[in-house]
C-alpha positions in Angstrom: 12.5 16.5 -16.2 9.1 14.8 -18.1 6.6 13.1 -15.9 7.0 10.4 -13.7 5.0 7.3 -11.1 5.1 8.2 -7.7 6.8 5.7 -5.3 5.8 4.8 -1.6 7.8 1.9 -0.1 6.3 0.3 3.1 9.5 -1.6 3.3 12.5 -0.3 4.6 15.1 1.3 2.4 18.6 0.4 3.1 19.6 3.8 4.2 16.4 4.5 6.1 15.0 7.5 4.0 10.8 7.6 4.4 10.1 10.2 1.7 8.3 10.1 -1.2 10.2 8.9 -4.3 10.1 8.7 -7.9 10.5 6.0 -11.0 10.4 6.7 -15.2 10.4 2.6 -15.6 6.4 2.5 -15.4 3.6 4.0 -17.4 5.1 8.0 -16.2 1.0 9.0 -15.7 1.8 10.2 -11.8 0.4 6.9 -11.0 1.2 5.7 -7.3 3.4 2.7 -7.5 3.6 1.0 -4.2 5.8 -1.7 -2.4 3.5 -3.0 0.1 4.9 -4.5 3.5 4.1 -8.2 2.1 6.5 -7.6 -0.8 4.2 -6.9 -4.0 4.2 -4.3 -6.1 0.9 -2.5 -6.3 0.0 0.0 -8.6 -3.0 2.6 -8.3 -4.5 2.3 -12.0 -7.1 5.1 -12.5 -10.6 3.3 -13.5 -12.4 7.0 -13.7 -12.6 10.5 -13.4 -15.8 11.5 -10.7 -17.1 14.9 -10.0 -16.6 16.4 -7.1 -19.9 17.8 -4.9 -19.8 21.6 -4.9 -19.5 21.7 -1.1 -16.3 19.9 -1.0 -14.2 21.5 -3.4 -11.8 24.4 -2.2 -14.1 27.4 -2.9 -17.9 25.7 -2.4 -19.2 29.3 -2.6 -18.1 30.8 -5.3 -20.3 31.3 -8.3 -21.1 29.3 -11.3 -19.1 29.9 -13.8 -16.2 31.5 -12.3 -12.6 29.7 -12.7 -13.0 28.6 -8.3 -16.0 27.1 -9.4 -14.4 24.9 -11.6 -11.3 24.3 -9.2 -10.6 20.6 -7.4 -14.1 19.7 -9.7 -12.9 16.4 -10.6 -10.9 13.6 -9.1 -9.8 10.4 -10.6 -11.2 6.9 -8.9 -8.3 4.4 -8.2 -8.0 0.5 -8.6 -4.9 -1.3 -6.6 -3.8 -4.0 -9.0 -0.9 -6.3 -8.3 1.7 -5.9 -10.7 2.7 -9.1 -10.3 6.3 -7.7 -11.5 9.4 -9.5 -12.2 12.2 -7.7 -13.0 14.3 -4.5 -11.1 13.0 -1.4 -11.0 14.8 2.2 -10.1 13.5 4.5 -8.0 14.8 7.9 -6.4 14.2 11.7 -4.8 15.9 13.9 -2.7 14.6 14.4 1.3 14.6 18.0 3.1 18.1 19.1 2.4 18.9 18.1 -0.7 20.3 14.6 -0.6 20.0 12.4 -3.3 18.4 9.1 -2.7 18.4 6.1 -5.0 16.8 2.2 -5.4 16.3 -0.7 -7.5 14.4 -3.2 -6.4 14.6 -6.5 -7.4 11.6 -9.1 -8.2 10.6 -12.1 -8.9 7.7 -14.0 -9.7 5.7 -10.9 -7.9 7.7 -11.1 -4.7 10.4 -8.3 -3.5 13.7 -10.0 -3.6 16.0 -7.5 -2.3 16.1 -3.2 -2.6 19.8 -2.1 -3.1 20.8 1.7 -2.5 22.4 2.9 -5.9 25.8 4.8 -5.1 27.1 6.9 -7.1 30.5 6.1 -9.3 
């Protein structure tokens, strides 16, 4: 399977599927990649890792030194940066029941051109 980006599409997909998606054409770091309503590509580059206060991680009480201590202690801080992509990118995932969804979207000069539904042959 290997690691992936994330995909959220604030654009409609040609079959009208709204769940969360998946694309190996980027950096494959888990990174949100997102195609915003105004038709850029944005992607969520991580700038730094922050700690998290003790009293909002999942177990705040449990003590120092234990392995819930140390649970949900870090998060990573996001940048949106505009990919200002040109190309086609692919992009898939399966909703609920197990239907396979598929994309490419199509881009120029930083601005969505189209999204076409992959069939299979």
């Amino acid at each position: 399977m290997g690691m992936f980006d994330y995909v959220k599409s604030e654009r409609s997909l040609p079959d009208g599927f709204q769940g969360e998606l998946q694309s190996k054409d980027f950096d494959c770091d888990m990174t949100l990649i997102k195609i915003t309503a105004e038709g850029r590509l944005i992607i969520d580059r991580v700038i730094e890792w922050a700690e998290v206060p003790k009293a909002e991680r999942p177990y705040p009480n449990a003590p120092d030194g234990s392995l819930e201590s140390i649970c949900g202690s870090v998060r990573f801080v996001t940048n949106p940066v505009d990919l200002d992509y040109h190309g086609t990118f692919n992009f898939y995932g399966t909703d609920r029941i197990g239907n396979w969804h598929e994309y490419n979207a199509k881009f120029t000069d930083g601005n969505l051109v189209e999204i076409e539904q992959v069939t299979a042959s």
